[in-house]
C-alpha positions as CSV (number, residue, x, y, z in Angstrom):
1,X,12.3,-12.0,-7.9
2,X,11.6,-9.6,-4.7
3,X,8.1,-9.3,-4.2
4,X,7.2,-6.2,-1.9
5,X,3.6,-6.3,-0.1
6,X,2.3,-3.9,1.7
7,X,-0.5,-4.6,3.9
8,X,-2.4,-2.0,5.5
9,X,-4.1,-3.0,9.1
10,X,-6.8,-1.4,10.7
11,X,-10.5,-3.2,10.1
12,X,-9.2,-5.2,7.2
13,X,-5.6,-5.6,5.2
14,X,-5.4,-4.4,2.3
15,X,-1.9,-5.4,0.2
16,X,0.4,-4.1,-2.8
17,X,2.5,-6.1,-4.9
18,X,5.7,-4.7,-5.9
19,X,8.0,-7.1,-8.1
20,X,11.6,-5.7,-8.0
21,X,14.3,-8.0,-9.4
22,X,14.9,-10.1,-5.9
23,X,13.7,-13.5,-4.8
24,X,12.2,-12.2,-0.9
25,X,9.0,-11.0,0.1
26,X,9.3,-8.1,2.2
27,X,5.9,-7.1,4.5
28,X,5.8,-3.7,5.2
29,X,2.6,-2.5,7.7
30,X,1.4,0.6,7.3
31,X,-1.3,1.8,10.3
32,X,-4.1,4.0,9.6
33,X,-6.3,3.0,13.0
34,X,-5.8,6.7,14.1
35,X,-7.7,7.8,10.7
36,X,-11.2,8.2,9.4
37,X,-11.5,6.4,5.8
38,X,-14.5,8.4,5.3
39,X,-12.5,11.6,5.5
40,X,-10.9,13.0,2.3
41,X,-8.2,14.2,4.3
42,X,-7.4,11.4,6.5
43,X,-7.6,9.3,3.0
44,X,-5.2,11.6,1.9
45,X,-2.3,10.9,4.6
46,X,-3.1,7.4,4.4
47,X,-1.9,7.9,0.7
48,X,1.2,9.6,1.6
49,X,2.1,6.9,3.9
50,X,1.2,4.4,1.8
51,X,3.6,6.4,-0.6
52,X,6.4,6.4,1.8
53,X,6.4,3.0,2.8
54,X,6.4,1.8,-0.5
55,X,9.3,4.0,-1.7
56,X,11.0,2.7,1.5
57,X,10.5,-0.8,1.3
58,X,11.8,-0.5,-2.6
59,X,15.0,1.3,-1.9
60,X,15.9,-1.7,0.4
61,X,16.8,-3.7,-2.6
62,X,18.9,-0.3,-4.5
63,X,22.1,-1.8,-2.9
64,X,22.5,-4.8,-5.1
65,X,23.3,-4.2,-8.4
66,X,20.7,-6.4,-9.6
67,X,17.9,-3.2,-8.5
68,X,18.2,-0.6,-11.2
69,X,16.4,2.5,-11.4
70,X,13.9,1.1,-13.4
71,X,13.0,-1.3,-10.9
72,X,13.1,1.1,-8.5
73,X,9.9,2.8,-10.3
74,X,8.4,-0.2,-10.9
75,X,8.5,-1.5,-7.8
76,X,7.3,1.6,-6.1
77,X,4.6,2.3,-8.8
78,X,3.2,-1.3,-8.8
79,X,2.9,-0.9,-4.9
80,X,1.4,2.5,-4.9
81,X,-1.0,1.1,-7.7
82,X,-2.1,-1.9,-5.8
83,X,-2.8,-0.6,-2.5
84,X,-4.6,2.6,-3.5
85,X,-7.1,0.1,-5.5
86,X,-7.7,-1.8,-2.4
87,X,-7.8,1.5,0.0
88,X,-10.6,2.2,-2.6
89,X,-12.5,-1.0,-2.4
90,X,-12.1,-0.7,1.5
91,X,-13.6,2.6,1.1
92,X,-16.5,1.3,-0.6
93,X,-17.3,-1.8,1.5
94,X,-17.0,0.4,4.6
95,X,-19.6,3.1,2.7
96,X,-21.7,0.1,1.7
97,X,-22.1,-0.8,5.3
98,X,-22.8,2.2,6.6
99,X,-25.5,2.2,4.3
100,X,-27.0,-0.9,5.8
101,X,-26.3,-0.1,9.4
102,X,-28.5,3.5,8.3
103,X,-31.7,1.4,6.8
């Protein structure tokens, strides 16, 4: 089984977990060092790349004939899933010390 991970790299790495049908474990790196997490906006095209690198990195296994649509969409929505949970737990550990850096 393909696993897909998608770590993001700026203070910390985050990662998503796609599980097509393919052995391999493909490391895609998304960079967000030119945004501001604290920004709605700048959270927002972090999504959308997150988005994009996810859908890419699953369509590299749509050539076997193994990968079916269905995997497709579960590989992309697993990924998506995953590293929008950690993006969020980033966000909160970055919030919390800000907090502390404030006091």
């Amino acid at each position: 089984m393909k696993k897909f991970t998608l770590p993001l790299f700026a203070a910390a790495c985050l990662t998503a977990v796609a599980t097509p049908a393919f052995a391999d474990e493909v490391t895609v790196r998304v960079d967000y060092s030119d945004l501001d997490l604290s920004n709605p906006q700048d959270v927002s095209s972090l999504k959308q790349r997150i988005v994009a690198q996810t859908e890419a990195a699953c369509r590299k296994g749509a050539g076997s004939p193994l990968f079916s649509a269905k995997s497709f969409t579960d590989c992309r929505n697993d990924g998506v899933s995953k590293a929008f949970r950690q993006l969020e737990q980033r966000r909160t550990l970055a919030a919390a010390q800000d907090s502390v850096e404030r006091s």
